[in-house]
C-alpha angles and dihedrals in degrees: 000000000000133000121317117257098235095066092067135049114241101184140245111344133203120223129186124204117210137155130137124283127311090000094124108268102138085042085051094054091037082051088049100041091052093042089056094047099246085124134032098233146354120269121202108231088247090067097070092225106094126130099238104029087065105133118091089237090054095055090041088057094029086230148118112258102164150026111272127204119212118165107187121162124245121195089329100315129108120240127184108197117195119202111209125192123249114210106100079233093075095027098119090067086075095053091076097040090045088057105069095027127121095207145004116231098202108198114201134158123203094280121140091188087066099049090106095045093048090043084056089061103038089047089061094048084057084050084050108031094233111166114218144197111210120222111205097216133202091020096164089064093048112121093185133077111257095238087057096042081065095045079054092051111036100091085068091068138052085211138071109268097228114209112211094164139051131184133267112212133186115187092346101305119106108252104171149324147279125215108218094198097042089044087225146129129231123190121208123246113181116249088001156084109284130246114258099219133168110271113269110256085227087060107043095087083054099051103047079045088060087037104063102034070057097060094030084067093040085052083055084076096027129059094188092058092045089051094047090053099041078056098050093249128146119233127239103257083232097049082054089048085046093053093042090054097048095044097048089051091047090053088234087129138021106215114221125212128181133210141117109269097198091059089042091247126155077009093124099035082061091045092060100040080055093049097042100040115020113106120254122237096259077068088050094050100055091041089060094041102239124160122264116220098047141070110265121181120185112213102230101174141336128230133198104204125193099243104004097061116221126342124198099213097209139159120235100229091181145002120007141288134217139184117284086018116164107225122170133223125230087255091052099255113139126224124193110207116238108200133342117228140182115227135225110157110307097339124089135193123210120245137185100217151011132217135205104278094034118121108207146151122248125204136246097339081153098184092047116095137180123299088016116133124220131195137184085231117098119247086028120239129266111291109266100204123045117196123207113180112211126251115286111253102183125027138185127203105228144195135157110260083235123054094215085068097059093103092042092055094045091055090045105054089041086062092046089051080050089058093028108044092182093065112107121201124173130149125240112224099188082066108018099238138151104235117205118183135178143140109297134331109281079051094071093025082069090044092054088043090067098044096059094031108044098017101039096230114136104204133195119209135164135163112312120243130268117246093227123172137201133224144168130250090187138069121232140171116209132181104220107193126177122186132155137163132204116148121304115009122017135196135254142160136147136187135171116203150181126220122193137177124248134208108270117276095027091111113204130335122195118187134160137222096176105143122181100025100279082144125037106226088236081074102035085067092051084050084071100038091058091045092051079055102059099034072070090089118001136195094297096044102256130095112282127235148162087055142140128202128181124174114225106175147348141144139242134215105225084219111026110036118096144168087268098046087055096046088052096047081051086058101048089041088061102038087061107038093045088071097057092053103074102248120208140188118246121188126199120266113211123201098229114193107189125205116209149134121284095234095058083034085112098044085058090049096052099053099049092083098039080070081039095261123169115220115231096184141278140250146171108276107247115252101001116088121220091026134106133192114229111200117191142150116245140176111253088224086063090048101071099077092026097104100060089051099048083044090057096045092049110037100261094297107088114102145175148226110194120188122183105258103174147301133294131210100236112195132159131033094344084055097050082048088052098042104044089044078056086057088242119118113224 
């Protein structure tokens, strides 16, 4: 099967800590990073002085809101942990960071509540082929057996679900561990190294048990190993480590480790599965596809920082990097690197140099964003990693409460987009509003935070506002005529026209009758200009569509009509006959297809009409067991807030996507709301 990964050095890895919310990923990587003597102790996350939780917005919320970089060194061997956040609202900051990492640390507890959001992430490292390593975290308040805890949990992952450790307990409480490959028992001490102790007698029939349903999983990849335990023989303890090794790399298993991260328990055990199986970044590389022969470098995160400028967090797949190095981007740009750092929270330490493995941040390469790939090869290569940020599911119209900030907004939130890719900003121009959108409403609420805290730009956002439209369910001629005399030349222009109504969706149709020459085609065109003006805002306040308009007679002054007299008689012409026709709101419709999971499935469904949603249907949601897709019509005006309703029926983890499907007819007490916030009375 090979050596075994622990008896060489393999160089500096890259680890990613993920888990669902609240499971005890920034207290893991506190544990670790105290264990490994990068910091002098370990803080609890309550205490605001963590090395990942750093930002002021993180210890507000007393959550994770960003990736975190950490490099600490381990029996001679570099490690670079990253810390990623676990709410689904920040989980694209993870894409970019998945990506160039060796391993996934997943971090659970026995906590049936938190199976979807665990299956979400699993089910990215699959899309990535991300090998990982599970914690079992928060062992000492499990109620339930171990063994249960990952019958509980293995839905949530294609693959096995490998158990390596089992519990100690002594009346009851978890006191320690034992290694099922090493056939050896570790006793807790809080904050330290454990005790190495002989296995319990209690616990020896528990133990072979483990063992050999261990070993049972590892024989479904080796046929050695199947043969040996159908014949009674014991395995060597290398081949197992071997086995352990491939098969994690392979992502055959998922091997699974307990302890209780906030006492620093189980922390060491993990440290050295990392350093003996994880696979090293010559594995990563080819995974990714990157060139051999040549210096690439993979952009993880950027980072604006107050004095240092901007840092472009990446991972060195292959050669070496030094200072004032030229590397090139796919499009051709070139980017000199300012600095190297290593990183641990929000400090850095200046390098020289980089090697292939390290995991560092480079300075001021201002062209450069996250998920790009360099190279020292000019002309770059083609990018490795491609991000997709997922559909926006919440948005706030935004402005600074002065107009002399305006530039300084509009640089600040284009530097936040440049550390949060997920972020969405556009302009309407039907409202002129600035239009922020991103994936729940903590999400944005951060993202003000930091407007108005880091940058000092107090903002002001609400809802943003409904594209409604207006139409007519009524036919109407009107004669428009503008005249008007005051020394010299005058003005005069006259138009009769027809509106109609068209089916929904048809837009605006202009046409003409005009015979003899009562009106010169150079006005006839003016005639619709002035009409498309004023279907700008029509008689309820809102654009007009699904009209037609066709001009049947009218009359010119040889002297006095012009382009502007007949845009104005248009106008009049319009204003008038709109009113007769019986105009009418419509609101947009949107097609919503909800993703969630099939237990909070009736919950969805009963929602939907309570935001006078219509129910298409439902289905199992291909590929992903224990989820459905809901698929519904919905007004837009009923979307905005969506997101935080479907998140607190289904545990944080139900989602949407929304397209536009058609127009609605809105009447009654909704049409007066739109149409007074609109500041026109009904």
């Amino acid at each position: 099967m090979g050596t075994r990964a622990g008896g060489r050095r393999t160089g500096p890895k890259c680890i990613a800590i993920v888990g669902p919310f609240a499971s005890g990923k920034t207290t893991l990587l506190e544990a670790i990073l105290a264990r490994t003597g990068a910091i002098p102790r370990q803080s609890p996350v309550s205490s605001g002085n963590t090395v990942s939780d750093h930002s002021p917005e993180a210890r507000a919320h007393a959550m994770s809101v960003e990736a975190t970089f950490a490099t600490t060194d381990f029996m001679g061997e570099q490690i670079t942990f990253v810390d990623c956040p676990g709410s689904i609202e920040f989980a694209f900051e993870a894409e970019p960071v998945l990506a160039a990492c060796d391993l996934a640390v997943v971090v659970a507890e026995a906590d049936e509540k938190k199976i979807p959001a665990l299956q979400l992430i699993m089910r990215k490292l699959d899309d990535l082929a991300i090998p990982r390593i599970l914690f079992l975290n928060k062992v000492d308040k499990a109620v339930a057996g171990v063994r249960e805890t990952l019958k509980m949990l293995q839905p949530a992952s294609t693959a096995p679900l490998l158990l390596r450790q089992i519990p100690v307990r002594k009346d009851g409480i978890v006191i320690g561990s034992i290694d099922l490959a090493l056939e050896r028992a570790y006793i807790y001490r809080e904050y330290a190294e454990s005790q190495v102790a002989e296995i319990p007698n209690d616990d020896k029939a528990r133990e072979l048990e483990a063992r050999f349903s261990m070993l049972e999983t590892l024989a479904d990849h080796d046929d050695h190993l199947m043969e040996q335990l159908l014949e009674e023989i014991e395995p060597p303890k290398d081949a197992i480590f071997d086995d352990l090794s491939a098969d994690l790399r392979a992502g055959a298993v998922t091997p699974v480790l307990i302890g209780t991260a906030e006492k620093g328990n189980g922390v060491l055990r993990l440290l050295k599965a990392i350093r003996h199986d994880a696979p090293d970044v010559e594995a990563t590389r080819k995974r990714l596809g990157a060139p051999d022969g040549q210096t690439v470098v993979q952009v993880m995160k950027t980072i604006h920082t107050a004095h240092g400028g901007k840092l472009s967090v990446s991972r060195v797949l292959s050669g070496q990097l030094a200072d004032a190095a030229e590397l090139f981007l796919s499009n051709g740009d070139t980017a000199k690197v300012s600095g190297i750092y290593r990183m641990l929270g929000k400090d850095q330490s200046k390098l020289t140099s980089a090697k292939a493995g390290d995991t560092v941040a480079l300075g001021k390469l201002d062209n450069v964003k996250t998920g790009q790939t360099l190279s020292s090869a000019k002309g770059g290569i083609r990018p490795l990693v491609t991000l997709e940020p997922p559909q926006p599911v919440f948005a706030f119209a935004l402005r600074p409460k002065e107009r002399k900030d305006e530039v300084k907004m509009s640089a600040a939130i284009q530097r936040l987009a440049e550390e949060d890719p997920s972020l969405s900003l556009r302009h309407n121009q039907d409202s002129a509003e600035t239009v922020l959108s991103g994936h729940g409403e903590m999400h944005l609420r951060v993202v003000r935070e930091r407007l108005e805290g880091k940058n000092q730009i107090p903002i002001e956002g609400h809802a943003p506002a409904v594209p409604y439209r207006e139409t007519i369910r009524k036919s109407a001629q009107q004669r428009g005529r503008h005249k008007k005399q005051s020394g010299g030349h005058g003005q005069f222009g006259d138009v009769m026209i027809e509106i109609k109504p068209l089916p929904r969706g048809s837009g605006f149709q202009f046409s003409d009758t005009i015979t003899g020459g009562v009106i010169p085609k150079t006005y006839i065109q003016s005639v619709e200009t002035g009409i498309r003006d004023y279907l700008k805002t029509g008689p309820l306040g809102f654009p007009v569509v699904d009209v037609a308009v066709n001009l049947s007679d009218g009359s010119y002054h040889a002297v006095d009509s012009s382009d502007m007299a007949f845009q104005m008689a248009a106008k009049l012409a319009m204003k008038e006959g709109m009113a007769a026709c019986s105009p009418v709101l419509l609101e947009p419709v949107m097609k919503v297809e909800i993703v969630t999971p099939s237990d909070a499935t009736s919950k969805i469904i009963a929602l939907i009409p309570q935001r006078r949603g219509q129910i298409l249907g439902y289905d199992a949601r291909p590929d992903w067991p224990g989820w459905d897709v809901v698929e519904a019509t919905m007004p837009q005006a009923e979307i905005g807030d969506l997101i935080i309703e479907l998140r607190s029926a289904t545990a944080g983890v139900a989602s949407y996507k929304a397209a536009f499907d058609h127009m609605a007819e809105l009447t009654g007490r909704l049409a007066d709301e739109a149409m007074n916030a609109n500041g026109k009375a009904a």
